[in-house]
C-alpha positions as CSV (number, residue, x, y, z in Angstrom):
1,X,0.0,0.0,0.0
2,X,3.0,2.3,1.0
3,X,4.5,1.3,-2.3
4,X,1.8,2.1,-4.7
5,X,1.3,5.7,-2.8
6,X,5.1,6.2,-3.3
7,X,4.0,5.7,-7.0
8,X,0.9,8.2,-7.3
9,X,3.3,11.0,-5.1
10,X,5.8,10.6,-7.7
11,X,3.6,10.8,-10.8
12,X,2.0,13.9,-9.5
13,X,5.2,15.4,-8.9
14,X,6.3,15.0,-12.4
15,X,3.0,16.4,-13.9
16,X,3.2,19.3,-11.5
17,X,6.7,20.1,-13.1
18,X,6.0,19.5,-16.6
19,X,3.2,22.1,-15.8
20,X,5.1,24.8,-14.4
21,X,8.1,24.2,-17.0
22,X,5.6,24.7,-19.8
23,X,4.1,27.7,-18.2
24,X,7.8,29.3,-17.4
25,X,8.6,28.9,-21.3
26,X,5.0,30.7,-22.3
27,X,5.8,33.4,-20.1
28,X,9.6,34.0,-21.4
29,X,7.9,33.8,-24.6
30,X,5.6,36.3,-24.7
31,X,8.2,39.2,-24.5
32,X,10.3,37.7,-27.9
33,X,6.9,37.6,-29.4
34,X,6.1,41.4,-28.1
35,X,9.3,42.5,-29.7
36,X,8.9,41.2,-33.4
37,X,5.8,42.6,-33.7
38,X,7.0,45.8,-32.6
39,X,10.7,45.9,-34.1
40,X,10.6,44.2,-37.2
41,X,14.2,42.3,-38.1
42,X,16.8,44.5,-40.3
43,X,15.8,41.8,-43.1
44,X,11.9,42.8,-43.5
45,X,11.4,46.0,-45.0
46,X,8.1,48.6,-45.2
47,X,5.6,48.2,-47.9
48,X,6.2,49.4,-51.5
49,X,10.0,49.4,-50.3
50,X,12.7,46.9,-52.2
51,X,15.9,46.8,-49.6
52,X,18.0,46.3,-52.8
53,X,17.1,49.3,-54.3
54,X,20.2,51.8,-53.5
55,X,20.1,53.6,-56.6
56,X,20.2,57.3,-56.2
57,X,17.2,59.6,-56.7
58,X,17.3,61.4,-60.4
59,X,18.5,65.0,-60.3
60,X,16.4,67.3,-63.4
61,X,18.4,69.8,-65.1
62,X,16.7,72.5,-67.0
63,X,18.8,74.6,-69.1
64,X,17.4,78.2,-69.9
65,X,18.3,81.0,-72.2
66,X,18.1,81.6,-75.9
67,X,19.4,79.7,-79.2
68,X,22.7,79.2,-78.0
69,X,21.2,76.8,-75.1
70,X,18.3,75.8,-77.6
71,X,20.4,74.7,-80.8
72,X,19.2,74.7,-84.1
73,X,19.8,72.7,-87.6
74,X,22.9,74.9,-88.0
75,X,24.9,74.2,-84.6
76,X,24.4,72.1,-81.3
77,X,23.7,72.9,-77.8
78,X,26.0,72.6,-75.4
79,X,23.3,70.4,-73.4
80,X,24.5,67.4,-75.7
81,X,28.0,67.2,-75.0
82,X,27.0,68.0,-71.2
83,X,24.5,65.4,-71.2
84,X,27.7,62.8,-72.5
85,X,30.1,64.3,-69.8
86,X,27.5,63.6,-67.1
87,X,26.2,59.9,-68.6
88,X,29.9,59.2,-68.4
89,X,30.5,59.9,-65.0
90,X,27.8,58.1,-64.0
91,X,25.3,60.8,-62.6
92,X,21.5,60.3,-62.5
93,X,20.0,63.2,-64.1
94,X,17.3,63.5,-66.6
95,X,17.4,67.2,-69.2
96,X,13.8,68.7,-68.7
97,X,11.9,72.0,-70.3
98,X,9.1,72.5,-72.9
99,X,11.4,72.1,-76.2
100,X,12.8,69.5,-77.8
101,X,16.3,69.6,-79.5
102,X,17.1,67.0,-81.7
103,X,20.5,65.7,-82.6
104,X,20.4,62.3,-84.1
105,X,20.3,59.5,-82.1
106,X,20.1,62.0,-79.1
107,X,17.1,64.3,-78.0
108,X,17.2,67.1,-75.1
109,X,14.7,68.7,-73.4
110,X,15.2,72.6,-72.4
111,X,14.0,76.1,-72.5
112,X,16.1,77.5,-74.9
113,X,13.7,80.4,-76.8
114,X,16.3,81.2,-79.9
115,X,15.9,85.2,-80.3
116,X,15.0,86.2,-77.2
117,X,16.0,88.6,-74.7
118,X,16.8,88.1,-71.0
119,X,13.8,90.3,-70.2
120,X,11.3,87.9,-72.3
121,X,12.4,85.1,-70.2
122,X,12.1,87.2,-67.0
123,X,8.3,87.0,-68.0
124,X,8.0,83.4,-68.8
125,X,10.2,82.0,-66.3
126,X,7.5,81.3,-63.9
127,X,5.0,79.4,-66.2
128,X,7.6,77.6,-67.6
129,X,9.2,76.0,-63.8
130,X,6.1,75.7,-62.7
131,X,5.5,73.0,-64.9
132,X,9.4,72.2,-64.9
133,X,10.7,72.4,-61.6
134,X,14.3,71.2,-62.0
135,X,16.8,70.6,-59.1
136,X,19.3,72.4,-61.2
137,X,18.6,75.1,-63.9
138,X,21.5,76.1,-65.9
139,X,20.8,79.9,-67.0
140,X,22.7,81.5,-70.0
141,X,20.9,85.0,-71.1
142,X,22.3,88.0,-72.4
143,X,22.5,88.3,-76.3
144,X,19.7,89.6,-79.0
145,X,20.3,93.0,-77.9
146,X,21.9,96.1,-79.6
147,X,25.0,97.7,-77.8
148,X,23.4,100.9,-79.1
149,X,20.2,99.6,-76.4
150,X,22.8,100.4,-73.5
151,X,21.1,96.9,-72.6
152,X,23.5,95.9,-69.1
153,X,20.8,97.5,-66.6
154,X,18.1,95.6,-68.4
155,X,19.4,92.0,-68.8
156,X,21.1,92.3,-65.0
157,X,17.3,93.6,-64.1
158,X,15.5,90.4,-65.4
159,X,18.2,87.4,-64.1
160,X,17.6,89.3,-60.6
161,X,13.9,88.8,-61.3
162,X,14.6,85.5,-62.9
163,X,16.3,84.1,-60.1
164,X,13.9,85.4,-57.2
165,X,10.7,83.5,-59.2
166,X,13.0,80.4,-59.3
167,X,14.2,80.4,-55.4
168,X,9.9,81.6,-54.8
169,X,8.9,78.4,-56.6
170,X,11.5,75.7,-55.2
171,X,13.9,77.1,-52.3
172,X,15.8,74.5,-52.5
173,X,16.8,74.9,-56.6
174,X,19.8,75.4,-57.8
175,X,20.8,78.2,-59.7
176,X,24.1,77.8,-62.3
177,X,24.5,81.5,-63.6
178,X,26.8,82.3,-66.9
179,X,28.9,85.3,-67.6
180,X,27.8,84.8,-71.4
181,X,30.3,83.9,-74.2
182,X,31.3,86.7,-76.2
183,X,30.8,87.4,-79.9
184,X,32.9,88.6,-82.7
185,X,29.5,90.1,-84.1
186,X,30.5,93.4,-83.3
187,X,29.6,96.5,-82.6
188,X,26.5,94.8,-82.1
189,X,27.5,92.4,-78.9
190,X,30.2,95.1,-77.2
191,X,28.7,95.3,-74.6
192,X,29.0,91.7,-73.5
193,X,32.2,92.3,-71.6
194,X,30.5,95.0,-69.1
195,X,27.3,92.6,-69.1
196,X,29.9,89.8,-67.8
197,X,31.3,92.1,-65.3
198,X,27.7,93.0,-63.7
199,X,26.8,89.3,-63.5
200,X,29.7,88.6,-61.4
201,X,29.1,91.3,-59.2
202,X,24.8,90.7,-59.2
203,X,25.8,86.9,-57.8
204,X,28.7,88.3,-55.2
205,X,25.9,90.6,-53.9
206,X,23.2,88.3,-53.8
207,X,25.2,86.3,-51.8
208,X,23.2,82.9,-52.0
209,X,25.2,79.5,-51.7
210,X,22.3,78.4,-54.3
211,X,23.3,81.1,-57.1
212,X,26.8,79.8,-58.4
213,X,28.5,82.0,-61.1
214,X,29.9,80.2,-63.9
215,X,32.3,82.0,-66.2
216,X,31.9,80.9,-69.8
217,X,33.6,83.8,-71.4
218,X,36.9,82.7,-69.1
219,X,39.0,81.6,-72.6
220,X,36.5,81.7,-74.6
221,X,37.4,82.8,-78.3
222,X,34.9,83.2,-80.8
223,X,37.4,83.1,-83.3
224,X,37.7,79.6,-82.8
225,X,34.6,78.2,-80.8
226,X,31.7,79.8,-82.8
227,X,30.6,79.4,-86.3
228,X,30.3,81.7,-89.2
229,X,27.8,84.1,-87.6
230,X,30.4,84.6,-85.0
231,X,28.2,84.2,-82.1
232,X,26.9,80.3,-81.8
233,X,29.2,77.8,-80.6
234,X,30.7,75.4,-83.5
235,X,31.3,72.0,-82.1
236,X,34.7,72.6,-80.3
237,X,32.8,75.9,-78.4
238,X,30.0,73.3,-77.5
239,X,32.2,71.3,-76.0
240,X,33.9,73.9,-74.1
241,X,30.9,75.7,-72.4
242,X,29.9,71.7,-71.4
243,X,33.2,71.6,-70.0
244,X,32.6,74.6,-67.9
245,X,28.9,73.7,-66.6
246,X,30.4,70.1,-65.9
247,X,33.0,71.9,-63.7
248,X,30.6,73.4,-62.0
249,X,27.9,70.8,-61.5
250,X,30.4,68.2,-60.0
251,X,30.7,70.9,-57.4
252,X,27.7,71.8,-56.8
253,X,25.8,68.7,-57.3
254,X,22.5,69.3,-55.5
255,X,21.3,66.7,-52.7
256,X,18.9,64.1,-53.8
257,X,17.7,63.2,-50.0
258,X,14.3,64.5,-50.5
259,X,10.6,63.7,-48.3
């Protein structure tokens, strides 16, 4: 009798710790169980998101200005050999803007308005970011005036304006500004050299870490870089005012860490 309750002590023993071991590993379980649900692990990532993704977010580009950044049947844009220099390094950017400029098998986009004035685009800047609101906007303005217009006041008058509708629209834009190439089309273009002067000092005073001055005329001779007319760039002056913007743009590529 003794015996057998020796038995039945010792199987309720055993049941009673098999219990209390299986309730001791559902209570340290329920705090590992908390935290997954909580903290997902560094391998699971948010909706919509691919973890392998780590290419860089595009940066646009919209160049602005007149036929020299537009191009025509007769010469190229400088956009082209740019758009080469930056494929080449290895920057993500895409060329925006309203117009088209074809050179075969490449196509740009820009607002380049061949013929116009720095004051026409000081009207039409704001429609036309609105709809294109680049990270970067390379701005060359200054030609298709008369020196006989005493045009410096003017053309400094509108990029002022041009710039403040720019920063207005996107704060965070950045502004590329050219001291023009000059021209041997003279007298007509002699003032050029005073314009280039007054767009130094207009970004100096303006004093914005966005407005960077970039100074195309710096070696540039038309005698060489331009063709016949003397005022757009041939192929080798193309290349050269790339050149500079490149320059610049490597140094002043804009962040790309947007919300």
């Amino acid at each position: 009798m003794r015996f057998l309750v020796r038995i039945v002590k010792k199987s309720v023993m055993q049941s009673i710790g098999a219990a209390c071991l299986f309730v001791l590993t559902l209570t340290l379980a329920k705090p590992a169980l908390a935290r997954s649900a909580t903290h997902p692990e560094p391998s699971e990532t948010r909706s919509g998101e691919d973890r392998n993704d780590t290419n860089p977010k595009t940066v646009t580009i919209l160049g602005l200005g007149d036929s020299i950044t537009q191009g025509s049947t007769d010469f190229d844009s400088y956009l082209f050999p740019l758009q080469k220099k930056l494929r080449q390094a290895g920057y993500h950017f895409r060329l925006i803007g309203p117009k088209a400029s074809v050179h075969q098998p490449d196509s740009i986009y820009n607002a380049g308005y061949g013929g116009k004035t720095a004051e026409f685009l000081a009207t039409m800047v704001d429609s036309i970011y609105t709809r294109f609101p680049a990270d970067v906007v390379l701005l060359h303005s200054g030609h298709n005036h008369f020196d006989t217009e005493n045009p410096v006041a003017g053309i400094i008058a509108a990029q002022k304006s041009m710039i403040a509708k720019l920063i207005a629209i996107n704060p965070r834009v950045v502004i590329l500004v050219a001291q023009v190439i000059t021209s041997g089309k003279l007298p007509k273009y002699s003032y050029i050299p005073a314009l280039n002067q007054q767009i130094g000092e207009m970004v100096n005073q303006l004093n914005n870490r966005q407005v960077i001055l970039v100074n195309q005329a710096k070696g540039w001779e038309w005698e060489k870089n331009t063709i016949a007319d003397k005022v757009h760039p041939n192929a080798r002056g193309a290349e050269k005012m790339a050149q500079a913007w490149f320059k610049a743009l490597k140094r002043h590529w804009p962040s790309t860490d947007r919300n």
